[in-house]
N, C-alpha and C positions, 0 to 999 in steps of 0.2 A: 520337432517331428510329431512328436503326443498333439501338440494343440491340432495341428493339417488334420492326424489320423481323426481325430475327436468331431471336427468339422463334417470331413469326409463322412462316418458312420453315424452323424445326426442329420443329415441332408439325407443318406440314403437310407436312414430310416421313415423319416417325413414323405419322401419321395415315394416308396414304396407300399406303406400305411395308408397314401392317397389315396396309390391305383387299386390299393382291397378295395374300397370303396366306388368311388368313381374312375373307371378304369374305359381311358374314349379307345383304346385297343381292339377289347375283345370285349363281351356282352356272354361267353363263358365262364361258368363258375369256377373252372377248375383253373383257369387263368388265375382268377381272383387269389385262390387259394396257394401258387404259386409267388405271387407277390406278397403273402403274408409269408412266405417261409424266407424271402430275401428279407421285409421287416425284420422276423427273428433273428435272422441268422448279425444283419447289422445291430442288433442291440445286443449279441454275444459279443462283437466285436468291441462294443462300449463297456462291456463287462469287462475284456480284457483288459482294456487300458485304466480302467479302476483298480487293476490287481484282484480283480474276483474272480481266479480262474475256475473254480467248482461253480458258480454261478453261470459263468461263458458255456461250461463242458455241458450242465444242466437243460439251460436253456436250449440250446443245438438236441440232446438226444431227447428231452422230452416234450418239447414244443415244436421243435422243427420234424421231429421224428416221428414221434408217439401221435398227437394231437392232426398232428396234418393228415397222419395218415387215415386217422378217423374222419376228420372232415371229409378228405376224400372219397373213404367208401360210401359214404353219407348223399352225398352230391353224387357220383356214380352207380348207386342204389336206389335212388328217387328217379333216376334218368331224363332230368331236366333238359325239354327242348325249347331253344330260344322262341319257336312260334306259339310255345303254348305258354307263356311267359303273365304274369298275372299284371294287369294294368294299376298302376300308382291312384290309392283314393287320396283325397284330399285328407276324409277324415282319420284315416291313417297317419298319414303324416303330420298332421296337427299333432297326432294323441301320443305318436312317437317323440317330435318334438316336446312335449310338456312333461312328458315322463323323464324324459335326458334331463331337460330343464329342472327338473325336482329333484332329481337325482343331484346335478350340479350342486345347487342350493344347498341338502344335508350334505354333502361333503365339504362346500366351503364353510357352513357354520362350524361341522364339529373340527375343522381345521382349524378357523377363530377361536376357538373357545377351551381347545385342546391345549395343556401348559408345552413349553417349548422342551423336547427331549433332550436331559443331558448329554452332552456331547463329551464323549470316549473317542480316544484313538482306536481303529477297528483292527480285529486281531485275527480278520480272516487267513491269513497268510497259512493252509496245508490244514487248515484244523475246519471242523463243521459242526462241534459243539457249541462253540458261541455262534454260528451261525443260526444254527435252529433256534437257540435260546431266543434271538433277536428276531428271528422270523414270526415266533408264537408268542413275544410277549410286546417289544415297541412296534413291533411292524407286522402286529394283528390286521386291521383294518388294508393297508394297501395287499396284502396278502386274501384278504374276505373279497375283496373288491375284483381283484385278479379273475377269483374263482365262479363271482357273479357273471363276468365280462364274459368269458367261456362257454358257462352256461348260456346266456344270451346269445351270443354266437352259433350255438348248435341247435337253438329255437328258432334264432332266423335264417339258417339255413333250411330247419324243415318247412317254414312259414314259407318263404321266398320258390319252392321249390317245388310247395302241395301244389296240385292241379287246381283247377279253376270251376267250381262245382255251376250248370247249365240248369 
């Protein structure tokens, strides 16, 4: 039953991570932003089944909660209408592309090059002391990256959202 559920909530995390992006539905941002909250809500689900339920509880009230609801005023505050919608440049998209691309690249070097962390049995089980420890010391970096990802996110929703200067 773990393996089904595990299928299940990476499918409909992939699935829904899609339609943030390219979403052939609806061409609403608030759309978008509703498929990133079934993404979260499916990667709590994956949490649970690792036995990380502070992790599960977290993710739901601060990502699904907190974070969304900011997107939302955000995108509802700019009052994005689909005809005044900014046209795709080219050299936009190159510079986005080579930025991901570079981005990609330092992450997989300092991933080669990183020694391989010892591996502990994990002792999250009701406690969240060793949790933080392990958040701010082995797992600094996907933690840094998280919070870049975010930030990016609440850039390119003001970018995607500014009007279009005549």
């Amino acid at each position: 039953m773990q393996d089904a559920l595990f299928y299940i909530f990476a499918f409909l995390t992939l699935i829904c991570g899609f339609l943030v992006i390219a979403n052939p539905f609806s061409r609403n941002p608030v759309t978008s932003a509703m498929f990133l909250v079934l993404a979260i809500v499916a990667l709590a689900g994956l949490f649970v089944l690792l036995h990380a339920f502070f992790l599960a509880a977290v993710q739901v009230l601060v990502y699904a909660g907190a974070v969304m609801v900011l997107f939302l005023f955000v995108i509802m505050l700019l009052d994005l209408k689909a005809e005044e919608r900014r046209k795709v440049r080219a050299l936009g998209v190159v510079g986005g592309l080579v930025c991901a691309g570079a981005i990609l690249a330092i992450f997989l070097r300092s991933l080669l090059q990183a020694p391989p962390p010892a591996s502990e049995a994990p002792s999250l089980e009701g406690g969240t002391a060793r949790l933080g420890q392990l958040l701010f010391t082995e797992y600094l970096l996907p933690f840094e990256i998280v919070s870049v990802l975010l930030l990016v996110a609440i850039i390119g929703v003001v970018l995607l959202s500014r009007k279009e200067l005549k």
